[in-house]
Structures are given as structure tokens and as C-alpha cells.
C-alpha positions as a Markdown table, in Angstrom:
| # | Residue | x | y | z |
|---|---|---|---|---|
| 1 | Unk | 103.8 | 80.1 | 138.7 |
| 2 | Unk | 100.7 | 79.0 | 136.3 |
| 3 | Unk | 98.1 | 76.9 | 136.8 |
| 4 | Unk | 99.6 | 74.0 | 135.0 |
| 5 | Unk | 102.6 | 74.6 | 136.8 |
| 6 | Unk | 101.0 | 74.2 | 139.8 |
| 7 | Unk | 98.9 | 71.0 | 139.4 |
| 8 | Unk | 102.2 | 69.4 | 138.6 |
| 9 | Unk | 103.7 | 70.2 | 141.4 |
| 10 | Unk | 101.0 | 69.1 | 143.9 |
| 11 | Unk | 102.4 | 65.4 | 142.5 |
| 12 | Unk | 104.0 | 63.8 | 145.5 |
| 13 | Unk | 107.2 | 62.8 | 143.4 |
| 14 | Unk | 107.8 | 66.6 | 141.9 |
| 15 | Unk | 107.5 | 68.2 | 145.7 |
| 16 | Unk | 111.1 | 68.3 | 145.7 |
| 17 | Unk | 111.4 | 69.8 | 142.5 |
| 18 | Unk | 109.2 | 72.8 | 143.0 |
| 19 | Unk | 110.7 | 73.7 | 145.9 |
| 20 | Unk | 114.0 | 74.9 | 144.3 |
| 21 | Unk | 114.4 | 77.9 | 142.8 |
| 22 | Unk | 114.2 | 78.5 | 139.5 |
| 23 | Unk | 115.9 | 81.8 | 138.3 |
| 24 | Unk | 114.1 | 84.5 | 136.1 |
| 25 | Unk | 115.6 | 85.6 | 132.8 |
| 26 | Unk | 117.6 | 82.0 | 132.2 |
| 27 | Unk | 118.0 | 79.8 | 129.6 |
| 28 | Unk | 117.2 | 76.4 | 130.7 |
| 29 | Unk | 118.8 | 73.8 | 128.5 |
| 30 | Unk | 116.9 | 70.6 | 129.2 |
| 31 | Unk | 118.0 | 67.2 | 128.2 |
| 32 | Unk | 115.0 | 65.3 | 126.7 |
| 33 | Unk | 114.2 | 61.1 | 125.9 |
| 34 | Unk | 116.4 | 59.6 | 123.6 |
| 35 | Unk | 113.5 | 57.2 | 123.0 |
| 36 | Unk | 111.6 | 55.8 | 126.2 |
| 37 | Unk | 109.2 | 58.6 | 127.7 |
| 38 | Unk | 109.8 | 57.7 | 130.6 |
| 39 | Unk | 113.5 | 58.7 | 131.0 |
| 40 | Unk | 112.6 | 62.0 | 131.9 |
| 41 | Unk | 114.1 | 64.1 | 134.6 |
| 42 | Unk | 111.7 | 65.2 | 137.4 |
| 43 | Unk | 113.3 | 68.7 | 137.3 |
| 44 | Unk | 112.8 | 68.3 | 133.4 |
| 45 | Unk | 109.2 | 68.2 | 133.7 |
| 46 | Unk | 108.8 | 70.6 | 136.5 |
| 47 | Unk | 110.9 | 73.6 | 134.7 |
| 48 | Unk | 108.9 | 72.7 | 131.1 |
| 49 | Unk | 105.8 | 73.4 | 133.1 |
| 50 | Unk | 107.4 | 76.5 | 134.4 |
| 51 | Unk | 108.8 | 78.4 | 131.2 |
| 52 | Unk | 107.0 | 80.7 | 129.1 |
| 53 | Unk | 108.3 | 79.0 | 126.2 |
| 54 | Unk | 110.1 | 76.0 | 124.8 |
| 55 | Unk | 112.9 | 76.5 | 122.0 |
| 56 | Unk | 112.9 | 73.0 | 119.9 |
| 57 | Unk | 114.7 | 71.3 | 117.0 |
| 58 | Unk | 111.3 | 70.4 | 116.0 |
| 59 | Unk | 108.2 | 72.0 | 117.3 |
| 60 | Unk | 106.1 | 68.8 | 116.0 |
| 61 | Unk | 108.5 | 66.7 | 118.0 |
| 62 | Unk | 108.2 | 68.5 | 121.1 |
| 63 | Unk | 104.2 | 69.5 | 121.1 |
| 64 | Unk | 104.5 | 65.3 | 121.4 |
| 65 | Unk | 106.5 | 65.0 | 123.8 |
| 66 | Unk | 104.3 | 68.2 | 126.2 |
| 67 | Unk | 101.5 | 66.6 | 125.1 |
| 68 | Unk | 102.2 | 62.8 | 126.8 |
| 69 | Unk | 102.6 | 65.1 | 130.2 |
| 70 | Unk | 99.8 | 67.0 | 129.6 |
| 71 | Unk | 101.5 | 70.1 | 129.4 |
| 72 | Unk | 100.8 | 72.9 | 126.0 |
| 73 | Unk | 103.6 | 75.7 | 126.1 |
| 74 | Unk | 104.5 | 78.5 | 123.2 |
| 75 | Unk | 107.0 | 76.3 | 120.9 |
| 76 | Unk | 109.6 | 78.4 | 119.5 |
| 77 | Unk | 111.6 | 77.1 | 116.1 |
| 78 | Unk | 115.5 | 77.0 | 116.9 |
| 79 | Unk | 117.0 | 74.4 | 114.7 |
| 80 | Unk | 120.4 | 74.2 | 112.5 |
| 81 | Unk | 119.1 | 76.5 | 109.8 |
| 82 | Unk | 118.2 | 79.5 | 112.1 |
| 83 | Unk | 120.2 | 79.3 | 115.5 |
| 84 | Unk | 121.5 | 83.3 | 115.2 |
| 85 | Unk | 117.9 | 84.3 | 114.4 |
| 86 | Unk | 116.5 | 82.1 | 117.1 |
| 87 | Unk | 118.9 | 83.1 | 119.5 |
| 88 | Unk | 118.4 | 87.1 | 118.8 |
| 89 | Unk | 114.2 | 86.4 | 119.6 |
| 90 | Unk | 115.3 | 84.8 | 122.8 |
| 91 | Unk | 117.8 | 87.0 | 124.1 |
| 92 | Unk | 115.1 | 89.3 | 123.7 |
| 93 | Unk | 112.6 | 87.7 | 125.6 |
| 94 | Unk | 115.0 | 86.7 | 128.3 |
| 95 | Unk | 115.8 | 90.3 | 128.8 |
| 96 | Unk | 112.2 | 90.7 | 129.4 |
| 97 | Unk | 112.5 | 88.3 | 132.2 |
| 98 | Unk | 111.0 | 84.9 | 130.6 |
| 99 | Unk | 112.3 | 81.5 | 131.5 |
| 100 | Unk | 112.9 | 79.8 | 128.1 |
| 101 | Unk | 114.2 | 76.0 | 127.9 |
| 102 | Unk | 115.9 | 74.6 | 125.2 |
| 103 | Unk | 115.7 | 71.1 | 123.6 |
| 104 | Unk | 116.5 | 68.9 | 121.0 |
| 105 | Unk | 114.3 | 66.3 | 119.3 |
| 106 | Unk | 116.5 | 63.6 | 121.4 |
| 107 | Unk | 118.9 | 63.9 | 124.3 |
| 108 | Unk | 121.2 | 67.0 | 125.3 |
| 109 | Unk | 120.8 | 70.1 | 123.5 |
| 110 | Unk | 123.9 | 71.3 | 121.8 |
| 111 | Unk | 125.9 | 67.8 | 122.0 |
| 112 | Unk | 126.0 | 66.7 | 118.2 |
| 113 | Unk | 122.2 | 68.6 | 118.1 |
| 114 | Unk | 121.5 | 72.1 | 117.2 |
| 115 | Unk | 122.1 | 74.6 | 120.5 |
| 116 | Unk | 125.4 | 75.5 | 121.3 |
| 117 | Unk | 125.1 | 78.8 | 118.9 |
| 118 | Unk | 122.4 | 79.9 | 120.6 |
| 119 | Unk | 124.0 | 78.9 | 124.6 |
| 120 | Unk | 126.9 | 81.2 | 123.0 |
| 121 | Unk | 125.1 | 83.6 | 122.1 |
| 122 | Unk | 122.9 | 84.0 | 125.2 |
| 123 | Unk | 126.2 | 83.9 | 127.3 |
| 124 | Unk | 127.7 | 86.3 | 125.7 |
| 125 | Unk | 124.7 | 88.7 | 125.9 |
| 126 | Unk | 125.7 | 88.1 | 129.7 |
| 127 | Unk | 122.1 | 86.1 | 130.6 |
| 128 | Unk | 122.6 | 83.0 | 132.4 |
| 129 | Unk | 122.2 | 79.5 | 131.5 |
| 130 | Unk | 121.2 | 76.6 | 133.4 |
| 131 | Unk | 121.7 | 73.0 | 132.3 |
| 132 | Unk | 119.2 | 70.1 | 133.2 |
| 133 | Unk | 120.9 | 66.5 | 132.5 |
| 134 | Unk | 119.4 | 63.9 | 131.6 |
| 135 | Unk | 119.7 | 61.5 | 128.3 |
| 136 | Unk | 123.0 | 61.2 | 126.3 |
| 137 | Unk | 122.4 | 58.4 | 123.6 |
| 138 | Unk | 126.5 | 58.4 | 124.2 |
| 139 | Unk | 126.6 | 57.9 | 127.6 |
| 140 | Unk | 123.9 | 55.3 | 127.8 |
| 141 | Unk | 126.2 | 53.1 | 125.0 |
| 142 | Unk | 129.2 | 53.4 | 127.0 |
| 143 | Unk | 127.7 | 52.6 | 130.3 |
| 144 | Unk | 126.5 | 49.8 | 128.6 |
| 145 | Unk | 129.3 | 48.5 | 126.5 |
| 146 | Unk | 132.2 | 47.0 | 129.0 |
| 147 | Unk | 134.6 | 48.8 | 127.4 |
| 148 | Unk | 137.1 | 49.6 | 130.0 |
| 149 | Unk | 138.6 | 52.8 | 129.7 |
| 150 | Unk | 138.6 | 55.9 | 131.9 |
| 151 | Unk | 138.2 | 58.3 | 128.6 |
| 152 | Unk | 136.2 | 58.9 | 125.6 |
| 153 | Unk | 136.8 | 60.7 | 122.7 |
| 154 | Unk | 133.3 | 62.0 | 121.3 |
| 155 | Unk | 133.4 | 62.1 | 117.4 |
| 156 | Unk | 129.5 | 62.3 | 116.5 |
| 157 | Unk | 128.8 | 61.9 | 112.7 |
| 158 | Unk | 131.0 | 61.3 | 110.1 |
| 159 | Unk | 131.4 | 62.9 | 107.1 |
| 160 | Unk | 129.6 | 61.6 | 104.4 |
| 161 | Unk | 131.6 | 61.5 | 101.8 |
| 162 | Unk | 133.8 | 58.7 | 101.6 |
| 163 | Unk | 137.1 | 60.7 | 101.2 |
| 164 | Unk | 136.5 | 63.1 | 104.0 |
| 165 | Unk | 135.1 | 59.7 | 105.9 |
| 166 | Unk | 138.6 | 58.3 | 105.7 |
| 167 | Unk | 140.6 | 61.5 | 106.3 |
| 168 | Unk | 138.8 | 61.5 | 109.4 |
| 169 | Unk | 139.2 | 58.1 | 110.3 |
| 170 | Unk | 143.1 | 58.1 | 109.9 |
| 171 | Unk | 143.2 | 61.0 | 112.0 |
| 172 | Unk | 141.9 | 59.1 | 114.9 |
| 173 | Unk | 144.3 | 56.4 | 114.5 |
| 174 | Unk | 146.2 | 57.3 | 117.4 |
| 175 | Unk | 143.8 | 58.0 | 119.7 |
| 176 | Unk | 143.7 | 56.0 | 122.6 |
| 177 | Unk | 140.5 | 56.7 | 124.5 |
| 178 | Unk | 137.6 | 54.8 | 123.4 |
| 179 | Unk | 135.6 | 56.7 | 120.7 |
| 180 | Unk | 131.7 | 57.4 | 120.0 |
| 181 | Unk | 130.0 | 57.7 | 116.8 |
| 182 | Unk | 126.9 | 58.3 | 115.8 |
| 183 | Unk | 125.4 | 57.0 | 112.5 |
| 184 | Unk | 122.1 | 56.9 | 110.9 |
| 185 | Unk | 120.4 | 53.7 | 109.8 |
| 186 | Unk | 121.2 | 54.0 | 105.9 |
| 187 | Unk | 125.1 | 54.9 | 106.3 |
| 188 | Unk | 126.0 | 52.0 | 109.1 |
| 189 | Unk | 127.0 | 49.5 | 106.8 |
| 190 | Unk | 129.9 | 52.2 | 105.1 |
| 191 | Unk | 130.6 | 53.3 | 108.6 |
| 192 | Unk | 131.7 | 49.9 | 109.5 |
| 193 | Unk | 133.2 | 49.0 | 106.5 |
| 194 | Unk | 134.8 | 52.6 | 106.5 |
| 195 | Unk | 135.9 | 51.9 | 110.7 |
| 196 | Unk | 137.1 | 48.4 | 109.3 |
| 197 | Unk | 139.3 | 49.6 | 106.9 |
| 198 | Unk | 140.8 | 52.3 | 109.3 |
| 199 | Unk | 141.6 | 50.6 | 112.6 |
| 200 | Unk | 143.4 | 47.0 | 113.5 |
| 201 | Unk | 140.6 | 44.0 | 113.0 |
| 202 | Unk | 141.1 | 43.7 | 116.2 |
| 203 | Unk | 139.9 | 46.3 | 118.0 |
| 204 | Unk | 136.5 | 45.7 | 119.5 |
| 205 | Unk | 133.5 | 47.7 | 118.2 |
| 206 | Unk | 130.3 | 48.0 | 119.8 |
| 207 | Unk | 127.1 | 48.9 | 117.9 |
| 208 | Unk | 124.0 | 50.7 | 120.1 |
| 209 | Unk | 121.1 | 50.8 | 118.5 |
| 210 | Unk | 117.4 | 51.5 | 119.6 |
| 211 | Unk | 118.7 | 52.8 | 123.0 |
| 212 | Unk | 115.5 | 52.7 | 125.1 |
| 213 | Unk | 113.3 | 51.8 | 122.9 |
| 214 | Unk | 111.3 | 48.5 | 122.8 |
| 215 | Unk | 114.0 | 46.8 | 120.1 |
| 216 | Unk | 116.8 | 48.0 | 121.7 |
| 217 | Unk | 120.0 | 46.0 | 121.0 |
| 218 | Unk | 123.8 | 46.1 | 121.8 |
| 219 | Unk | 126.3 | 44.1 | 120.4 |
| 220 | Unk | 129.9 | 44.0 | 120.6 |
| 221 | Unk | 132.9 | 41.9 | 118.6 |
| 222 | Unk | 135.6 | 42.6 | 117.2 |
| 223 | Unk | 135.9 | 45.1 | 113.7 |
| 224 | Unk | 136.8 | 42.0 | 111.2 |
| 225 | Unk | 133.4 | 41.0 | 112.0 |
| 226 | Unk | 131.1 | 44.0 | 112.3 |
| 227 | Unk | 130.0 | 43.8 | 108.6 |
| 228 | Unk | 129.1 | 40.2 | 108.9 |
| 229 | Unk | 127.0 | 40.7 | 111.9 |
| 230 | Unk | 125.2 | 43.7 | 110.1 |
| 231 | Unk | 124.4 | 41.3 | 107.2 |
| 232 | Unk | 123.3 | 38.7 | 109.0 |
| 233 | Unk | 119.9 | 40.7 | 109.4 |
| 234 | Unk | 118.5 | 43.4 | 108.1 |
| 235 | Unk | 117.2 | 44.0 | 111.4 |
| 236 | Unk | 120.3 | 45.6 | 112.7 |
| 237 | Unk | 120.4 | 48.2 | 110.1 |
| 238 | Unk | 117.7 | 49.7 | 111.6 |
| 239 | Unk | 117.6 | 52.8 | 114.3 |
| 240 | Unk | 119.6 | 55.1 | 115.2 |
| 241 | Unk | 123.2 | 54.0 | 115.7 |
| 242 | Unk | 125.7 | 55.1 | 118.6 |
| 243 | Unk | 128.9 | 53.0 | 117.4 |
| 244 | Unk | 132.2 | 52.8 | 120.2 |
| 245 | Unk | 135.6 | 51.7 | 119.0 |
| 246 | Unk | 137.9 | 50.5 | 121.4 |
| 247 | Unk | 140.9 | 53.0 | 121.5 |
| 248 | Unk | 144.2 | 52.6 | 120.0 |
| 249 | Unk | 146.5 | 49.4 | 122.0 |
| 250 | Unk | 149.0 | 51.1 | 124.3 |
| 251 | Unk | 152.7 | 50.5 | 124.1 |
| 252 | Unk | 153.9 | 48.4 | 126.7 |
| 253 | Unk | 156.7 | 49.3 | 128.5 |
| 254 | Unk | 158.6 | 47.0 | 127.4 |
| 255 | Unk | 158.4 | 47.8 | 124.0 |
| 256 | Unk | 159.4 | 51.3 | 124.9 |
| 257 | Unk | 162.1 | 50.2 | 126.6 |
| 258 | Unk | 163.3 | 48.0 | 123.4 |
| 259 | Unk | 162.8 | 51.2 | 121.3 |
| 260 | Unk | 164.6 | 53.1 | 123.6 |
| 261 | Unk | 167.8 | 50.2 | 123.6 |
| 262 | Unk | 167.9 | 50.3 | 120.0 |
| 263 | Unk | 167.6 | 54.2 | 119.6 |
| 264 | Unk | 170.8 | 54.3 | 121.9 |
| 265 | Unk | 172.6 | 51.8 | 119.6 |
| 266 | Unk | 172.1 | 53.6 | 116.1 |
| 267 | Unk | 172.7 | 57.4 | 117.7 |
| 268 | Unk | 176.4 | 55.9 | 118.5 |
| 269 | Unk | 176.9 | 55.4 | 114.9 |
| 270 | Unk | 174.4 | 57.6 | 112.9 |
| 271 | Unk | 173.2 | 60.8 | 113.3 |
| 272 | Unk | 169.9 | 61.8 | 115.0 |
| 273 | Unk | 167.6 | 61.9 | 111.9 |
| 274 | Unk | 168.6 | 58.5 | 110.4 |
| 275 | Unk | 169.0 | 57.0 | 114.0 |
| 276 | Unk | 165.4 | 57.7 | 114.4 |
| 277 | Unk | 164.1 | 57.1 | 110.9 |
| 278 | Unk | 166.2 | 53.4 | 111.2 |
| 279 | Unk | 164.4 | 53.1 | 114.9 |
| 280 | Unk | 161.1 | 53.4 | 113.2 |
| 281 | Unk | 161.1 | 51.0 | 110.6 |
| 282 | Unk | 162.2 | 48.2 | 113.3 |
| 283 | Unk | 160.4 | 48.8 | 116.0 |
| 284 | Unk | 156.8 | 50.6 | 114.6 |
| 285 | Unk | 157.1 | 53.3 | 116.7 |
| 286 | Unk | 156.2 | 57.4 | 115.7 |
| 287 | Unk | 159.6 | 58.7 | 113.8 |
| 288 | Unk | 158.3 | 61.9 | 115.3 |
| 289 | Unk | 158.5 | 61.1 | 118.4 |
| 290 | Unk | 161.8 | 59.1 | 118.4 |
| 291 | Unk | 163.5 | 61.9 | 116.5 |
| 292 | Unk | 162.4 | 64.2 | 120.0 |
| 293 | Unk | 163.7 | 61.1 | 122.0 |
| 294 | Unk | 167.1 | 61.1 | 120.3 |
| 295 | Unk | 167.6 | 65.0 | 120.8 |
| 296 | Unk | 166.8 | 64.7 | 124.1 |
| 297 | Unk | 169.3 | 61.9 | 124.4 |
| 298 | Unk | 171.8 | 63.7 | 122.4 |
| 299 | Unk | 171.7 | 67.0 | 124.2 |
């Protein structure tokens, strides 16, 4: 253990830390601040003072961040542009025995952030890997957002392009877990228009921005009114944006019941294909899945 390592550890509230063993020849992927300093893991600090290098997004971004804990460690590239040549230099150097940690300029490496190519690669080059948790800018929305659900269905960005956006979009119809977004500051008011236009006005929407930070704010209402509430002040375009929809309404069971009374009726008199197409078109309901219904019934 360094010097540096040391001192840290003589602080009262990292003696548990440094007591725990921390493995030669591992990756350590280390979940970072999405915005307040202060979010950071004890075990976070302790293994960045351990490593013999740091693998960063953005070596500017994390000399900051070492730097407000007083620590200075070897920063090594490793963002979208060169993960396979990154993660060739540190397989290397783990097989030299060196404790590298890996982070992004926010949060959890390799979650909608540059990482998993190089966790992959490392894995596969039979090293081990170690995860730290910490900060999830997705998490901390839900947590937040009283949106009761017991799944999520993590999206991240959308495409750009408005075409692909909607694509996208209508894919996720369906889906009845409550979904995450993220969006940057100058795309959120086509996102919502774009989320608008896809699901039931409904539905609510929650939009996180700032989490952390000193302007933090989190808002919910329903989708007809997201873009009003985004227009209302220019103030809520800014930050980075997590954005939840509330997943798609369930069927109740009477409803599947009704389907189910009226799929019985037509199959007496039609056959399977039209029964369910007919089915369908009165009651809403997936002609996929009432065509399956009706061969099951049929068979």
C-alpha cells in the first residue's frame, strides 16, 4: 500500500474499508458522483487511493474529481472512441499484477457510459473484475419518483433522429414496466414532444433533472402536459435529464374475460383467423395474441 493510501486510511470513517481485501490483478469498476461530491462510496475512495491507475471517460474530469480528495493517480484514456485499445493496455498491466479502476465522468461505468467493452474484454482474458456501487442517475430518479412498479425497463438515449426516435418509441408501446430515459438539455423538448406523441396522454411522466446538484428538481404530471411545463421556464431545459414513463395500463381481468366471451362466440361461427381479427377490432386487444387464444381453444 502507498503512502497516500495509507494516510487515507488512518481516517476513522475508512478503517473499515482498508481492512478488506483488495485483490491483485483486478479491475475495479467504481461507480463515481452523478453531481454532489459528496455521494461518494467509502470503498470508492479507499480503492482509488489504492490502484496504480485510474481508466476514465475523461482524464480532465477525473484529475477533478482525485484532486477534491487529495489524491493524484496515473489517469489512463478509455472512452467510446478507444475501448479495444484501452482495454488491450489494461489487460496488460493487470497481468502484471496492477489494480486498475474504471470510471466514467458520472455514475456507473458501462451503464449507458463507455466500459462494458473493456469489462468484456478483461473477462474474457480470464482477469477478474470487481464492481463498487454507488451512483445511478437512474436509480436516484426512480427512488424518487412514486412511481409504483416493481420493474423498469432501462432505455438510455434515444436516437436522434426523429424517425429512428419514433421507431423506437412505438416499440416500447407495450411495455409495461416503468421506463428510463436519459436526455440531454438541448433534445428534452423533442423527447417529450416525441414521448407525447407515442404513448396515451395519460400516462404519467416524470422529469429528473440536476440530480444532486444544488438546482436539482423533479417533477411529475401527466404526458399531455409535459411540454407545457417545459415551456413555462427555460429553467427546466437545463441539466441533464433522467425522464420515467409510467408503463403501459394492464388489462383488467375483466376485460380479458370479455375478450375471452366474445372470442368463444365468433369461433362457433367463423374460423380462427377472422374470429380473432373480428375480436380485435371490438375489444382492442393484440390479434396476435387472440389468434394463439383461439387455437388453443380450438385444439
Amino acid at each position: 500500500m502507498t503512502d497516500q493510501a495509507t494516510s487515507i486510511a488512518t481516517l476513522p470513517v475508512l478503517g473499515e474499508a482498508a481492512n478488506q481485501t483488495y485483490p491483485i490483478a483486478t479491475l475495479y469498476v467504481v461507480a463515481t458522483p452523478i453531481g454532489n461530491v459528496a455521494d461518494i462510496s467509502v470503498r470508492a475512495l479507499h480503492v482509488l487511493s489504492l490502484v496504480n491507475a485510474v481508466a476514465c471517460e475523461d482524464t480532465r474530469n477525473t484529475a477533478q474529481l482525485l484532486t477534491r480528495f487529495g489524491l493524484n493517480k496515473p489517469l489512463i484514456a478509455a472512452h467510446q472512441h478507444n475501448e479495444r485499445e484501452a482495454a488491450e493496455s489494461l489487460i496488460a498491466r493487470l497481468q502484471a499484477g496492477e489494480r486498475i479502476a474504471l470510471v466514467s465522468d458520472a455514475g456507473t461505468p458501462a451503464v449507458s457510459d463507455p466500459g462494458a467493452r473493456i469489462v468484456d474484454a478483461v473477462r474474457a482474458a480470464g482477469l477478474r473484475v470487481m464492481p463498487l456501487p454507488g451512483a445511478s442517475a437512474a436509480v436516484t430518479a426512480l427512488s424518487a419518483s412514486g412511481l409504483v412498479n416493481d420493474q423498469f425497463h432501462f432505455v438510455g438515449f434515444l436516437p436522434s433522429k426523429a424517425k429512428q426516435r419514433e421507431t423506437t418509441l412505438q416499440q416500447l408501446r407495450t411495455v409495461a414496466a416503468t421506463m428510463v430515459f436519459y436526455e440531454a438539455p438541448h433534445r428534452i423538448v423533442e423527447c417529450a414532444e416525441a414521448l407525447a406523441a407515442a404513448f396515451e396522454p395519460t400516462r404519467q411522466v416524470v422529469f429528473a433533472r440536476e440530480l444532486t446538484k444544488l438546482f436539482e428538481e423533479i417533477h411529475r404530471c401527466p404526458l399531455s402536459e409535459a411540454a407545457q411545463w417545459l415551456a413555462a421556464d427555460a429553467h427546466r431545459q437545463k441539466g441533464e435529464f433522467v425522464v420515467l414513463v409510467e408503463g403501459a395500463p394492464q388489462a383488467s381481468d375483466a376485460e380479458d374475460a370479455e375478450a375471452e366471451r366474445i372470442l368463444n362466440i365468433l369461433l362457433a361461427e367463423l374460423p380462427v383467423k377472422q374470429a380473432a381479427a373480428l375480436t380485435a377490432q371490438i375489444t382492442g386487444k393484440k390479434k396476435n395474441a387472440l389468434y394463439d387464444r383461439a387455437l388453443q381453444i380450438k385444439g
